[in-house]
N, C-alpha and C positions, 0 to 999 in steps of 0.2 A: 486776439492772440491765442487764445485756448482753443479756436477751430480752428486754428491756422497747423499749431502743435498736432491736432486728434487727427484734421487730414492728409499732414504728412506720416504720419504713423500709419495708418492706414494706406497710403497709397506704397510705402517703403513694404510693407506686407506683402500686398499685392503684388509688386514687382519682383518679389524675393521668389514669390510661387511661381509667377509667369518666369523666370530668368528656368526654372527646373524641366517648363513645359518641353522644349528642343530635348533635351534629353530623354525626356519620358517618351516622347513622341518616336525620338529614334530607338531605341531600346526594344521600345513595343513592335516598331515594324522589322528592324532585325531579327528577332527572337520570333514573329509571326514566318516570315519571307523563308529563315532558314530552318523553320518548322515544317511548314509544305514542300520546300525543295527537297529536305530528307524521304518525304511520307511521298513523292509523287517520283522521286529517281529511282529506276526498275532497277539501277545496277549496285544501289546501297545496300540493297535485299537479295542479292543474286552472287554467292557464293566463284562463281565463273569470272565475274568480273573483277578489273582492277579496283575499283569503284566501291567493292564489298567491305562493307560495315567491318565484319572481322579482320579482313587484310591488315584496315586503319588502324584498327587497333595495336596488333601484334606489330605495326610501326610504331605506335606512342608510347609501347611498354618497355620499347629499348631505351636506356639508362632513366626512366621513369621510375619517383618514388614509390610508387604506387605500382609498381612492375607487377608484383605478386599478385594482389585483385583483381588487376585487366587482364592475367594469362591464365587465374585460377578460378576466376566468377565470370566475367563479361565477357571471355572471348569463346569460350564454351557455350555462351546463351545470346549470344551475339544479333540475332536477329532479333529477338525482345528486347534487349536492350534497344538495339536502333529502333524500333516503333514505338519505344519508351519515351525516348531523348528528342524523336519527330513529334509525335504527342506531344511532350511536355513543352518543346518548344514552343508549340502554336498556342497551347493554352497561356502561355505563361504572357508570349504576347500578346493575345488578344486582351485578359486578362490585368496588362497593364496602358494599353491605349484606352480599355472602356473605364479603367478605376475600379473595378470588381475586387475585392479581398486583393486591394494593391501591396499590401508590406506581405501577405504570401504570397505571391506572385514574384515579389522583387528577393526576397527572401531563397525563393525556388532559382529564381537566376541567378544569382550571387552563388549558390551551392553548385549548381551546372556549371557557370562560369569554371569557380574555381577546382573543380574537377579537370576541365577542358587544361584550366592552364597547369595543373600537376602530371598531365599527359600529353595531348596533342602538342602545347605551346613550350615544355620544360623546358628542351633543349634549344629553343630561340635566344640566340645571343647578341647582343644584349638582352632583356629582360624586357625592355619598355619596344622591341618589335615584334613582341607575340602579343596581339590585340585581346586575348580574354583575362590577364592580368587587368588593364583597362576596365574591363567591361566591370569585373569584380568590383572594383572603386565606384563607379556609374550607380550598380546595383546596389551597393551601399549608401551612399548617397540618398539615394530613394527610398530604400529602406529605412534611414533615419527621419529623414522628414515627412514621409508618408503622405496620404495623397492630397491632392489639391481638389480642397474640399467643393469648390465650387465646379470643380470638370470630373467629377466620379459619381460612379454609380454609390459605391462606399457613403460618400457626401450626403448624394438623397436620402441615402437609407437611412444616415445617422439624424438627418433635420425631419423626418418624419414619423422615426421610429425611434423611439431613445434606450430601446433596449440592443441597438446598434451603433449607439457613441463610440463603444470600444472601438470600432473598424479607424477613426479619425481621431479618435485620442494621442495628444502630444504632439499635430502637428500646427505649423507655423499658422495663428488665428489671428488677428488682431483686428476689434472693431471699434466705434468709439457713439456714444449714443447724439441720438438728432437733438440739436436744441431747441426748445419751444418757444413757439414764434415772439414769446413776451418775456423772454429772457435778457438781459444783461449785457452789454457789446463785449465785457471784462469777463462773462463767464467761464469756468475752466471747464473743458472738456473734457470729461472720466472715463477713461477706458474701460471698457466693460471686462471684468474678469468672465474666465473660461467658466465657469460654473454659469455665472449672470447669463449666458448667452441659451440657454433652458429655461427661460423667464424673462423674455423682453416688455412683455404686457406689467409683470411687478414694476421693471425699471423706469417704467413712463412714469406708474403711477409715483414710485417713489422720489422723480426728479419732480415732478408736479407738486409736491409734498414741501420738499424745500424750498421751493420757487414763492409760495406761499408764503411762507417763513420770512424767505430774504428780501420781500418788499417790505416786509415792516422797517427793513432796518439797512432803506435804499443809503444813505446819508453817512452809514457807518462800514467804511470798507473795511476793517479790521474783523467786526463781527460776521459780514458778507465772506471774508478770507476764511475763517472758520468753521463755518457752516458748511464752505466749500470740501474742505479737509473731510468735513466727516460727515458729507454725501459719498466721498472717494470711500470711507470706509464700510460704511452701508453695504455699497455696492460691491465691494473686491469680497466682500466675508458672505455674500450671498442673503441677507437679512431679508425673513420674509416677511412677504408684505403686513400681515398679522400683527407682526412686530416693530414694523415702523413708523404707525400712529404713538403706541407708546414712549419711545425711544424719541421722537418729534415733542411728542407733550411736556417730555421730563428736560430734553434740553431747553424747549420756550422757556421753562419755568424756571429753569437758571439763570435765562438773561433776562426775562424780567425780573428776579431777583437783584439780579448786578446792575439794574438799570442801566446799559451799555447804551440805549438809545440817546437818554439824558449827556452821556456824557460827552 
């Protein structure tokens, strides 16, 4: 019952990050696609043309909140801006297809987006047929759950280097530890808290620990119920290993005290 529990928690995880993948995936190649397409159109840079960077703009800054900024900063410097926004584009793509400092990256498109739709999109009426409204929601999105640890650069860096946790800190994790082979058909399976998962070598030893314990007292599911409870808390409060010889000695010596076998 308790592997049945630990691998659907596990797989429900799983599916939660895969369900995000379509999105990330598109996100990443829009924001790349329309990054090169600015950085490689001769007419987005060429002043002459319909097509010119600045034209656009001094289009978006009519009844635009933001009318003042786009006529007094960005249309004046209009061509750095455009190799700014081309740039930023491509990075920001590439940058969220590879998982690279993906909550900056999604973070950078959320603020682009939302740019984009306080100008180019304002005046789209209704509201929901200017596509970077949209995209802003997308970006947040991402932004909250951050990346999927197992398809990012981010990921590796945090399972290899732990002074790059931060990069994957807060998102969706859930694991649940292997049972050993001389275990219990009834055993519960503990989900590993976010801490436990920087010390999987302690958690063997410390399931190995109890597994000890709880043959003595195969006969008595009540004291087996127990012991279960608080392996789960062992493990969620990060107890090192140092300290769970101890913590093991003093509760034996409470149940042999209370002679729970006998009873």
């Amino acid at each position: 019952m308790g592997a049945g529990i630990s691998g659907k928690n596990e797989n429900t995880a799983m599916v939660s990050l895969g369900l995000l993948l379509p999105m990330r995936l598109f996100m990443g190649l829009t924001f790349l696609y329309a990054g090169l397409q600015h950085l490689t159109d001769p007419s987005y840079f060429d002043p002459s043309k319909s097509g010119y960077i600045g034209h656009l703009i001094t289009q978006y800054a009519i009844g635009s909140p933001i009318h003042d900024f786009l006529m007094g900063v960005v249309q004046p410097n209009a061509v750095p801006f455009g190799y700014a926004v081309g740039i930023g584009e491509s990075l920001i793509g590439i940058a969220t297809l590879v998982g690279f400092l993906f909550r900056f990256a999604a973070f950078a498109g959320l603020m682009l987006n939302f740019t984009f739709f306080l100008s180019a999109t304002w005046t789209a009426f209704p509201f929901y047929f200017g596509s970077d409204i949209v995209f802003v929601m997308c970006w947040l999105t991402l932004l909250l759950t951050g990346p999927q640890v197992g398809k990012s650069v981010d990921g590796i860096l945090a399972k290899r280097f732990h002074a790059f946790s931060w990069l994957v800190r807060s998102s969706v994790l859930t694991s649940a530890i292997t049972a050993p082979a001389n275990t219990l058909p009834n055993d519960v399976q503990v989900p590993l808290a976010k801490r436990a998962n920087l010390y999987p070598k302690q958690v063997l030893e410390v399931n190995r620990a109890f597994d000890r314990i709880k043959q003595q007292f195969v006969s008595h599911q009540e004291t087996q119920t127990i012991l279960e409870f608080v392996r789960a808390l062992v493990i969620s409060l990060g107890v090192d290993r140092t300290d769970t010889p101890r913590l093991l000695s003093g509760l034996q010596t409470i149940i042999d005290r209370r002679g729970w076998e006998g009873t």
